[in-house]
N, C-alpha and C positions, 0 to 999 in steps of 0.2 A: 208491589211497591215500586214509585220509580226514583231512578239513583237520583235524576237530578234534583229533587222535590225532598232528601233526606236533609235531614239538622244535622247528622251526624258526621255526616261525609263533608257537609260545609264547614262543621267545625273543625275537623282533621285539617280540612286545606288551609284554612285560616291559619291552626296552629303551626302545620307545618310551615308556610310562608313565615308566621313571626317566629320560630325558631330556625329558618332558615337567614331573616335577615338579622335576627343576634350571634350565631353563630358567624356570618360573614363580619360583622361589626367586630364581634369577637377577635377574629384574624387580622383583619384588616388594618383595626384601626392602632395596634403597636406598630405596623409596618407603615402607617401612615405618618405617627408621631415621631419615627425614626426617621424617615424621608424627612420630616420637616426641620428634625432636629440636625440633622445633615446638612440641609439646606442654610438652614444658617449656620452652619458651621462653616461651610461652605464661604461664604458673603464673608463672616469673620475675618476666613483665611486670607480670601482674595485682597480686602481690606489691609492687613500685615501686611501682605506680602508689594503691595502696593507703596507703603510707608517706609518700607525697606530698602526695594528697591531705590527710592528717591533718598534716602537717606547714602544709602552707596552710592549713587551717583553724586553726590556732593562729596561724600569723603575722594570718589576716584578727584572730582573737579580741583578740589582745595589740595589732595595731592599733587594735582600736577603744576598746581599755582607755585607750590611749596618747592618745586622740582626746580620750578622755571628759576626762582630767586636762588635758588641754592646754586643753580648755574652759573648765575650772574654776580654773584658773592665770589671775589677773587681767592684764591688759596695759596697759603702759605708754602713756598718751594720745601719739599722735600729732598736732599740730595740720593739717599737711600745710600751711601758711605756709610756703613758702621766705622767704629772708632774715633778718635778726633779729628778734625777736618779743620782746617786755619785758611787763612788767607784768600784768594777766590775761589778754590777746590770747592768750600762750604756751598757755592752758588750752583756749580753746575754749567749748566748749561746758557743760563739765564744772561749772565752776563755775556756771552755770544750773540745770544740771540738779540739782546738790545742794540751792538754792533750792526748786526744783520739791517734791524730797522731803522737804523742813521741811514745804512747805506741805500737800503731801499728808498729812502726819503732825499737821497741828494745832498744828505747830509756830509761833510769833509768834514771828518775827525782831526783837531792839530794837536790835543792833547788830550789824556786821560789821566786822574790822578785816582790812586781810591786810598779809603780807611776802612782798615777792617773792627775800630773800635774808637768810633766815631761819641767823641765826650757829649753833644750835644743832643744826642737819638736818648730819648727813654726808652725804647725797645731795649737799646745797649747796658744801659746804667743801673735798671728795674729787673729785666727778666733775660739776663745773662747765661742763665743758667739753661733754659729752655730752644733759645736762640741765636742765631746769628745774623750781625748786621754789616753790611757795607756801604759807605758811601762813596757815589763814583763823584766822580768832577770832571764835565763831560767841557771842550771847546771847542764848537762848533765852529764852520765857516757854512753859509747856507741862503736860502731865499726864508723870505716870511712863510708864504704859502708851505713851504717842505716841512718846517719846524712846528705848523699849525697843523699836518696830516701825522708827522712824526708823534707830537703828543697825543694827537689823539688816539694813533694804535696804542702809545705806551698805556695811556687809561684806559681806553676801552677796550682793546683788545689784545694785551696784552695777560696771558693767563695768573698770575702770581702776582701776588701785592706787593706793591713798589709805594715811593713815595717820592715825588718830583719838589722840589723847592728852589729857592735863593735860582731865581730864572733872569737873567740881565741880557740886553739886547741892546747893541750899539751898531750905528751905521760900519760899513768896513769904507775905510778910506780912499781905497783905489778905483772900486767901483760899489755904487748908489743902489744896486738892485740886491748887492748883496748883504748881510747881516753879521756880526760876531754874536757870537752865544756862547753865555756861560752857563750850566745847567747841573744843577747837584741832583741826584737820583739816589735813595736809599734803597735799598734793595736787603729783603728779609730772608732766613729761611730755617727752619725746624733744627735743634740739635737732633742728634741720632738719641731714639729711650733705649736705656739698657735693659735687657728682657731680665 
């Protein structure tokens, strides 16, 4: 009898090849459906993780938006004196350093008056309790230009919230390039909280 010519033998191969490729399919095809299911799990993730990121990237952006204006937002002087504090003691430092930028500005001081409980501030009359107000009463001798560099550091660059008002400017009579100035400055600052 010859092998190749048997049914028998071809039927064996046959079967063993279809039980060889069920068996493979068998194995295979959970580890396939897992790869796939991974796969996109995968894409999922990436997807998240995508949206997220851009989602922090905005919170970082809008924070530092938030940072920049909170900078720019002048603050209220704290003296850090516990206990009561009266007259310009309450101010600190501040009322120096406004000094300071007359003189950097070529500003001549002839007088100074202040109120430390100035009738006209709502700050004073309203919220007494929380803070302290002064008003200076500044007389300048000075040029235009100095008085124009002068406020400007006061508003802009001046760290603490102040309030500049009743501003009057007359020629000085002896000489043309110079100016008299009157200038009222409120000047704010935190009571001390009792813990």
């Amino acid at each position: 009898m010859n092998k190749k010519n048997n049914p028998y033998v071809l039927a064996c191969f046959v079967v063993a090849a279809v039980m060889c490729v069920a068996l493979m399919y068998f194995f295979i095809q959970p580890a396939f459906l897992a790869y796939d299911e991974e796969s996109k799990s995968k894409v999922s993730t990436e997807k998240e993780l995508k949206k997220l990121s851009e989602r922090a990237e905005k919170e970082k952006q809008r924070r530092a938006e938030e940072e920049l204006n909170l900078k720019s937002i002048k603050q209220i002087y704290e003296s850090g004196v516990s206990g009561e504090t009266d007259g310009l003691s309450a101010f600190g430092t501040m009322f120096d350093d406004i000094i300071k930028l007359a003189q950097q500005n070529n500003l001549f001081i002839r007088s100074i008056e202040y109120d430390t409980k100035p009738a006209d501030s709502t700050i004073y009359t309203d919220f007494n309790e929380q803070y302290n107000v002064c008003k200076l009463k500044f007389f300048f001798v000075g040029k235009y230009p100095n008085l124009r560099t002068f406020l400007n550091d006061i508003t802009n660059s001046f760290q603490y919230l102040i309030s500049v008002s009743d501003l009057n400017i007359t020629a000085f009579a002896n000489d043309t390039d110079y100016i008299l100035i009157k200038m009222s400055l409120t000047l704010y600052s935190k009571k001390p909280t009792e813990e």
